[in-house]
C-alpha positions in Angstrom: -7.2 10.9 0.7 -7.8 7.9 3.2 -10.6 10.6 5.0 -12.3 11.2 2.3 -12.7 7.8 0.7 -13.9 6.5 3.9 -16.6 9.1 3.5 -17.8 8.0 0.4 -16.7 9.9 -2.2 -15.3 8.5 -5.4 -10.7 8.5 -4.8 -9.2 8.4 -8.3 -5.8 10.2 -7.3 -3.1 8.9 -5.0 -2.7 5.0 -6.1 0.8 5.8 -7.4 2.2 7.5 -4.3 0.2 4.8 -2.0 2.9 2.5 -3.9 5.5 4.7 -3.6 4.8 5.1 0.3 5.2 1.3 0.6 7.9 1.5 -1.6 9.7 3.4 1.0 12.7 2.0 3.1 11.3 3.9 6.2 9.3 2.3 8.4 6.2 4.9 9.2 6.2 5.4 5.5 5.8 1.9 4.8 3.2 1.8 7.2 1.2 4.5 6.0 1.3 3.2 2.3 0.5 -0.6 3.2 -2.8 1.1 5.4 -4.2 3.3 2.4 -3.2 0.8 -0.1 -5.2 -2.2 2.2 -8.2 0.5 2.1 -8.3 1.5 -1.4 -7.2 -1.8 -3.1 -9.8 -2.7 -6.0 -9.1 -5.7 -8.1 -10.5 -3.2 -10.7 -7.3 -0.8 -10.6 -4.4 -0.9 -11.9 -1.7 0.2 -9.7 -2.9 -3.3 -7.9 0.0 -5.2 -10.2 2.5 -2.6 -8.7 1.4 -3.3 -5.1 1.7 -7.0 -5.4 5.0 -6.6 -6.8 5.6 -4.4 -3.8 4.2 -6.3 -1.3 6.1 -9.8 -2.6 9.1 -8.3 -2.6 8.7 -7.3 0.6 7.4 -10.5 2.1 10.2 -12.4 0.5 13.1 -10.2 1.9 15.1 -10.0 5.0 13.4 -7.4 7.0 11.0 -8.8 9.8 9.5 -6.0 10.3 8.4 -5.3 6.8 7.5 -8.8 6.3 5.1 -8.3 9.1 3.3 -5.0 7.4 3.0 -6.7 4.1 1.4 -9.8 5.7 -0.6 -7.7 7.7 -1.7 -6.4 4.2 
């Protein structure tokens, strides 16, 4: 999805399991979902309330790590 959006072509599927990848409690999940939802995030979409949410939750919790890859975000 991330491949062909960076062609150029118009990405209207995917938003929800981009969320659900940073969603994840596995790290290279996490990772992968924080770096398509960084590409694809439009102030214009909707599943950009679920990733704050996402990304706030993990910022204020107790895992470094993930703290780091939202930040990053």
């Amino acid at each position: 999805m991330l491949y062909i959006y960076m062609l150029g072509y118009d990405v209207d599927f995917g938003h929800m399991e981009a969320v659900s990848l940073i969603s994840a409690p596995k790290y290279p999940e996490k990772q992968v979902g924080y770096i398509v939802t960084s590409s694809l995030l439009n102030e214009n979409h909707d599943f950009l309330r679920l990733a704050i949410n996402t990304v706030r939750n993990d910022i204020i919790g107790r895992n470094e790590t993930f703290q780091c890859l939202a930040l990053t975000m």
